[in-house]
C-alpha atoms as one frame of an Amber mdcrd trajectory, in Angstrom:
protein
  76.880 107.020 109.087  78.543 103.659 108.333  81.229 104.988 106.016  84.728
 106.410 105.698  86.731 106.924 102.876  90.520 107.522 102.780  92.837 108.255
 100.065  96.636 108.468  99.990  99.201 108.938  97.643 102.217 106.313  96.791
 104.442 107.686  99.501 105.974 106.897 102.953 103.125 108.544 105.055 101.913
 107.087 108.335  98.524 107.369 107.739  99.386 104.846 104.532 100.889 102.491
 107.135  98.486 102.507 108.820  95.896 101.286 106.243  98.229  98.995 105.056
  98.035  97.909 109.012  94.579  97.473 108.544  94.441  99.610 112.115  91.401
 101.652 110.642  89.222  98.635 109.680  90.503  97.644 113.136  89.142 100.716
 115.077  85.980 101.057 113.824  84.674  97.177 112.754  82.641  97.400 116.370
  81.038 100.437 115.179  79.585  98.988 111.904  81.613 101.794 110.085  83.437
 100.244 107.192  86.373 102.063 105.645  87.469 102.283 101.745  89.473 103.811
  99.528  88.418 106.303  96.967  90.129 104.200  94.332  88.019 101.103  95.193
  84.736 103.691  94.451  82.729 102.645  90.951  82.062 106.645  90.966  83.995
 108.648  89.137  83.209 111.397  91.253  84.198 110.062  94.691  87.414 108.876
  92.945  88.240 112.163  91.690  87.911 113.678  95.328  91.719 111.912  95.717
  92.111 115.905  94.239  89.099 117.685  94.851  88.698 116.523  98.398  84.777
 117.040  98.153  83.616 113.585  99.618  82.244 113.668 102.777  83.723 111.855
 105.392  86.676 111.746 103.937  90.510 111.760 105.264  93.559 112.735 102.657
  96.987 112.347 103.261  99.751 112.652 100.352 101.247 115.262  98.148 100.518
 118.603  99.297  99.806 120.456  95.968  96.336 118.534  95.517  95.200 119.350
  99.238  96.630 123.358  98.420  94.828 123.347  95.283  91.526 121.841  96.414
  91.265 124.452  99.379  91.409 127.650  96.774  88.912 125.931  94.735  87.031
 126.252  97.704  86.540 122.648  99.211  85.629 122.753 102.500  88.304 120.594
 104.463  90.863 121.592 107.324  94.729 120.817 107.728  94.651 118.642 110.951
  98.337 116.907 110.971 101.268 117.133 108.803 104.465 114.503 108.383 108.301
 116.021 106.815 110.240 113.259 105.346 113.435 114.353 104.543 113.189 112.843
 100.643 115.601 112.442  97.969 115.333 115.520  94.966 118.131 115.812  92.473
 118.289 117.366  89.129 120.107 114.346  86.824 121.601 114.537  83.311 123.205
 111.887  80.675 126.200 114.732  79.476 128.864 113.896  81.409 130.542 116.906
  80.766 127.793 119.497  82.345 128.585 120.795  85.436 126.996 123.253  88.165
 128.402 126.150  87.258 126.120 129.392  86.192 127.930 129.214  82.787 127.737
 125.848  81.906 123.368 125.772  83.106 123.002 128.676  81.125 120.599 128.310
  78.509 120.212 124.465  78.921 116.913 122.841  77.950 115.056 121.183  81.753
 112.120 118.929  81.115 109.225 120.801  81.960 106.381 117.509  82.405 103.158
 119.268  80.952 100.115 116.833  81.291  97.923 116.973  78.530  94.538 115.997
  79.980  94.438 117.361  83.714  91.135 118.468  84.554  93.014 118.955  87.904
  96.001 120.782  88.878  99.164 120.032  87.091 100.911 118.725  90.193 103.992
 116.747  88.753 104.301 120.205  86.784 104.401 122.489  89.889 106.705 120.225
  91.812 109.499 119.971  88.785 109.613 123.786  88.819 109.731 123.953  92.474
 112.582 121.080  92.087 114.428 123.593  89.652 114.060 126.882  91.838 115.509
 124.985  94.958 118.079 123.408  93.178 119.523 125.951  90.546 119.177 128.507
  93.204 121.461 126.842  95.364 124.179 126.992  92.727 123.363 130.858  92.202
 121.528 130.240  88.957 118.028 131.577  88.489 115.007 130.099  86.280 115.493
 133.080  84.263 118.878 131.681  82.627 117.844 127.897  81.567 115.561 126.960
  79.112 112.411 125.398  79.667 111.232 122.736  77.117 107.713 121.308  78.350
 106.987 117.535  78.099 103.713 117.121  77.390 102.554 113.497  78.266  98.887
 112.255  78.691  99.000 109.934  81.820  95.954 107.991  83.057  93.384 109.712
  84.793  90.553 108.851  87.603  88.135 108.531  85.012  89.785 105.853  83.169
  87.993 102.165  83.394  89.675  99.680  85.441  91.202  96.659  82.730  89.218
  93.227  83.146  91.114  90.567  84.829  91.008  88.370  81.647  92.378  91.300
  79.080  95.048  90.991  76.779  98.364  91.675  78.391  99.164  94.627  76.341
  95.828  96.012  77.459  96.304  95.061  80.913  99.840  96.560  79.917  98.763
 100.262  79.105  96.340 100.042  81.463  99.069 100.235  84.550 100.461 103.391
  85.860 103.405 104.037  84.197 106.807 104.985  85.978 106.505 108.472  87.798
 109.467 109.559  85.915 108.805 107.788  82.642 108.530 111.424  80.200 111.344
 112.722  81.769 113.486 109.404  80.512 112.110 109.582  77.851 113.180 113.477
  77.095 116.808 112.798  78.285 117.295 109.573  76.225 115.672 111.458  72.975
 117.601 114.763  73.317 114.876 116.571  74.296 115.950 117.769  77.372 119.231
 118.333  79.087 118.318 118.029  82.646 115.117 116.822  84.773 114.236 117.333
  87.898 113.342 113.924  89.879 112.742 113.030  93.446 111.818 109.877  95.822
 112.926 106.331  95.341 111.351 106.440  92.104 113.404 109.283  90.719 116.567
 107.344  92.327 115.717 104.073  90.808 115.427 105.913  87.125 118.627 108.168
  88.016 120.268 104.501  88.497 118.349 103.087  84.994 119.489 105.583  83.044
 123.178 105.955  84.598 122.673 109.587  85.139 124.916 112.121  86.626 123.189
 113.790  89.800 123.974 117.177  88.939 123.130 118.474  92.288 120.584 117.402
  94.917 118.525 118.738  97.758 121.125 118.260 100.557 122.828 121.460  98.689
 120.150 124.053  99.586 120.549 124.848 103.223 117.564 126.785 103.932 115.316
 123.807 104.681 112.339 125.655 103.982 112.654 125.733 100.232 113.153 121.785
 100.873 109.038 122.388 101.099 107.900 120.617  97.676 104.929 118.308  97.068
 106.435 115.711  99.321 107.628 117.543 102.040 105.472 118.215 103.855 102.685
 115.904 103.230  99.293 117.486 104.965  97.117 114.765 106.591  93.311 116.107
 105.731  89.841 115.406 106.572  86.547 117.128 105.310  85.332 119.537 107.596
  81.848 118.211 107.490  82.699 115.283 109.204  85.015 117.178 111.384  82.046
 119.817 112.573  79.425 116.799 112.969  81.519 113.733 114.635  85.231 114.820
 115.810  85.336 111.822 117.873  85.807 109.772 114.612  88.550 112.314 113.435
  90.187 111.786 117.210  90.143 108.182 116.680  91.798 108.523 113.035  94.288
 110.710 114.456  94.990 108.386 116.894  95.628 105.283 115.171  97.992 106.973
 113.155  99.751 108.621 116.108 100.049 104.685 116.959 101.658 103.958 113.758
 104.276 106.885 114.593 105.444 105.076 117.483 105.231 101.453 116.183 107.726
 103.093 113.088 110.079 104.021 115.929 110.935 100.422 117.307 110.253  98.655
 113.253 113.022 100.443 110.828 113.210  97.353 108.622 109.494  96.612 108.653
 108.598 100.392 107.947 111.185  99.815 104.608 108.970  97.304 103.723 106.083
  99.294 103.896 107.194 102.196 102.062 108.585  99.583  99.237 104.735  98.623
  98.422 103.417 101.954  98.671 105.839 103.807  96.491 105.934 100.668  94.247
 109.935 100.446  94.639 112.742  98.095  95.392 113.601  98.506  99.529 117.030
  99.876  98.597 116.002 102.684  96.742 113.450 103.317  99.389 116.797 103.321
 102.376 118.774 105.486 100.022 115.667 107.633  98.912 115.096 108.394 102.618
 117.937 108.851 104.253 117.504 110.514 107.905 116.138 108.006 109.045 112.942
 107.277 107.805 110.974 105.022 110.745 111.847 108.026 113.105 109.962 110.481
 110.834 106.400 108.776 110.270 105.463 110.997 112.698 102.118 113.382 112.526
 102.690 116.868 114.190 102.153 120.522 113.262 105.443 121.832 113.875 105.123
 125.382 113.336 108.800 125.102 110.976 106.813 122.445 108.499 103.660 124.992
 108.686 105.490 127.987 107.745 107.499 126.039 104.767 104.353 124.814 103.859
 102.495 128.105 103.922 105.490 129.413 102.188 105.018 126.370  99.204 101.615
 127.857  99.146 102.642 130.984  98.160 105.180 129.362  95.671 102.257 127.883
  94.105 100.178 130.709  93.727 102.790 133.008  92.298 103.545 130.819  89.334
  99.746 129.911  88.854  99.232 126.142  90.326  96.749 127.584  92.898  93.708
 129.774  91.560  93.935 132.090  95.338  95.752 133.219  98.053  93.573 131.857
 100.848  93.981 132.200 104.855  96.703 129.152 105.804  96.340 129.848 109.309
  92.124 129.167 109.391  92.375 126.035 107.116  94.537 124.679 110.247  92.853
 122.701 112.978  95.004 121.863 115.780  92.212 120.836 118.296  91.528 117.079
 116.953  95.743 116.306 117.289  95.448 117.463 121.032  92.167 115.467 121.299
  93.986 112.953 120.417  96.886 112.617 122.087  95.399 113.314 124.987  92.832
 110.449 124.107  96.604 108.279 123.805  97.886 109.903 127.226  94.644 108.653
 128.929  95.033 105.476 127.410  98.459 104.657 128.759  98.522 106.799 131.975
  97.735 104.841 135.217  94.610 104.632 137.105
């Protein structure tokens, strides 16, 4: 094999870092094994995997909701890391004069984002009404009493054609991804929606655009596990395939992005910096979006807390439909290539 591909979503992840380190290119150039992105693929297939997971030799790490959804369709991967950072989710408003109280929430109109064109799971969908349901349940108001007023919006997809470098600007224009949050400005600013339901330094940066009122945010709910959304946690994955025929190469993954971990530790600014490009934001919305501190948390683990919360997400999911079944959590998990790998790391660094 001379390939691996890699995919990751624009978030503070340490597997991210760690191709934006250029480690894996790093680790493997001796080999002869190259490494690229699904994005940089001219197939639409392979790029589509970034939900499906279905390429072989392939590693995922990024919203959860995709890697949940592709195992009940049946792709064959396993769950072999996870990293929690603690990230910001708020449901904002422009009227002033709403409050958190059951009466004044009742009946209220919340953006529900509907995308038009998914031939995927409707992830920004499930993780708006997971947003509400953590939120309005920590002010003792249930889904039952608001309103909800879908959004439907037709975003770019995978199979959409790259613009060519000498295009008109407003075709290089609509071309771009647009702002993560962009419907749900648009429904607050048009009346079409009381409240939305936004997260991450993106959702701060269009809370601060839009001089919204933060109605209430995720610091209020204190049972951390309903924290658990598409962010949090974020599931490092890898196709089993690859897994079954070379788990050295999976070890060695793993490992570089254990090194990342500990390289976050001792680089807070740098790691800011990082997270900035990936999530396409402005480094202050990225310290603010982030807030216990985020260098310490680039960690990958599976802390049986973040695997129940996510297992619990899971269930969430296929409850309200996002998921098509119920599978076995505990089976897709693989713990043996983390302890191959850190022990790989121990050897490294213990003395002869």
């Amino acid at each position: 094999m001379s390939r691996l591909w890699y995919t990751r979503c624009p978030a503070p992840t340490p597997f991210g870092i760690t191709v934006q380190k250029g480690w894996l290119e790093e680790e493997f150039a001796a080999d002869g094994i190259d490494v690229k992105a699904l994005q940089d693929a001219d197939d639409v297939q392979i790029r589509r995997s970034h939900f499906t997971h279905t390429q072989p030799w392939s590693f995922r790490q990024g919203g959860n909701i995709p890697a949940l959804w592709a195992r009940a369709q049946g792709s064959d991967t396993r769950l072999i890391g996870l990293s929690w950072v603690d990230e910001f989710q708020a449901l904002i408003t422009l009227d002033k004069h709403l409050d958190t109280s059951p009466e004044s929430l009742a009946g209220r109109r919340f953006g529900f984002p509907l995308n038009t064109r998914a031939s995927v799971v409707d992830f920004h969908r499930a993780t708006a009404l997971r947003g509400f349901s953590s939120l309005l349940g920590a002010l003792g108001v249930q889904l039952e009493d608001i309103d909800l007023i879908d959004l439907p919006h037709t975003p770019r997809s995978l199979e959409d054609a790259k613009p060519a470098a000498d295009a008109p600007l407003a075709d290089w224009l609509g071309a771009q991804r647009p702002h993560e949050f962009a419907r749900e400005a648009e429904a607050l600013l048009r009346g079409e929606a009381d409240v939305v339901f936004v997260k991450g330094a993106t959702g701060l940066d269009i809370a601060n655009l839009l001089n919204a009122k933060i109605l209430v945010d995720i610091n209020a709910q204190p049972n951390r596990a309903l924290h658990a959304n598409n962010g949090t946690p974020r599931p490092l994955t890898v196709d089993a395939q690859l897994l079954r025929e070379r788990p050295d190469l999976v070890e060695r993954v793993l490992a570089r992005t254990l090194d990342t971990g500990d390289w976050a530790g001792h680089h807070a600014t740098e790691v800011t910096q990082y997270v900035a490009r990936e999530t396409r934001s402005a480094e202050h919305w990225v310290e603010r979006a982030y807030p216990g501190g985020l260098h310490r948390q680039l960690t990958i683990e599976l802390d049986p807390h973040a695997l129940a919360a996510l297992a619990d997400f899971k269930r969430f999911l296929f409850t309200w439909g996002f998921i098509p079944s119920d599978f076995d959590f505990d089976a897709w998990v693989d713990p043996a290539p983390l302890r191959a790998a850190l022990a790989r790391r121990q050897a490294l660094t213990s003395p002869v």
